[in-house]
C-alpha positions as CSV (number, residue, x, y, z in Angstrom):
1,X,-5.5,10.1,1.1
2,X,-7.8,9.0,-1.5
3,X,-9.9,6.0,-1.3
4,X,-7.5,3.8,-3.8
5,X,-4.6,4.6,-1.3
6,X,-6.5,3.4,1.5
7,X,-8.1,0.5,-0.3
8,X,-4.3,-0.8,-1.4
9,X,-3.0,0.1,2.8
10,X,-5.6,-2.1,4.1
11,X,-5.1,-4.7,1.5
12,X,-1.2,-4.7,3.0
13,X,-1.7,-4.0,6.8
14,X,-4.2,-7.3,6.5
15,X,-1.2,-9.7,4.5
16,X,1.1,-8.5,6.6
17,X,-0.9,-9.9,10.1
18,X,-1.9,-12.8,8.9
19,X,-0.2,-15.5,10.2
20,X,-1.4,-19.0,9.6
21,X,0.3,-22.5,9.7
22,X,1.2,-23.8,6.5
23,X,0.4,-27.2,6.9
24,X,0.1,-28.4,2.8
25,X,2.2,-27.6,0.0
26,X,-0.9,-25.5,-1.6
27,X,-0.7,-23.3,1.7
28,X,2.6,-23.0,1.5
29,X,2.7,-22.3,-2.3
30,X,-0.5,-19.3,-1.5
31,X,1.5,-17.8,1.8
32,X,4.8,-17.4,-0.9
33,X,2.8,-15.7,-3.6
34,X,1.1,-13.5,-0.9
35,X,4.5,-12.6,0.7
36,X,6.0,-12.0,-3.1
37,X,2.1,-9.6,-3.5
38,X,3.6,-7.6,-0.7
39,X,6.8,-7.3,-1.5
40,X,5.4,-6.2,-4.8
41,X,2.5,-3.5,-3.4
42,X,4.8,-2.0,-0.5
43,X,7.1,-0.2,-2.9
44,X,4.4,1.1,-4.8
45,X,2.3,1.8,-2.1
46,X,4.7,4.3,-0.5
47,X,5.7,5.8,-4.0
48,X,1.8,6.7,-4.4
49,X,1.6,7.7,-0.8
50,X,4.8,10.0,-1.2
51,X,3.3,11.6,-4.8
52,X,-0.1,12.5,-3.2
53,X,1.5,14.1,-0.1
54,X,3.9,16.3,-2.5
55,X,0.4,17.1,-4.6
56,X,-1.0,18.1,-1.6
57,X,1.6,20.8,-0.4
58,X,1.7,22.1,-4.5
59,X,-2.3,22.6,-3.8
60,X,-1.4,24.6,-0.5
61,X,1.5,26.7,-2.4
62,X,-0.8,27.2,-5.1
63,X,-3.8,28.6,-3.3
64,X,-1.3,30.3,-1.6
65,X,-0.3,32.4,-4.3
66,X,-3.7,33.0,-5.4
67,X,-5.1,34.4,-2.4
């Protein structure tokens, strides 16, 4: 996986185990945007994930062919 891809899965694994009390409505108003972040990055997240794992197996069936 390249770096990006690992960057962006740590970036989400981290959101997704925080777990702080909300106390304010500024905390509040940060833990919504940061739930809205993930919803936004997971989809995109696995998309990439599943496009570099199909590039992968076109590199194996390519060298393959060649060899």
């Amino acid at each position: 996986m390249s770096d990006s891809l690992n960057t962006l899965e740590n970036i989400i694994i981290e959101r997704k185990s925080r777990n702080s009390p909300s106390w304010s409505e500024l905390q509040r108003t940060i833990r919504r945007n940061e739930r809205e972040t993930l919803e936004f990055l997971v989809p995109i997240f696995d998309i990439l994930n599943d496009i570099m794992r199909r590039l992968e197996i076109l590199e194996k069936i390519n060298l393959g062919k060649m060899a």
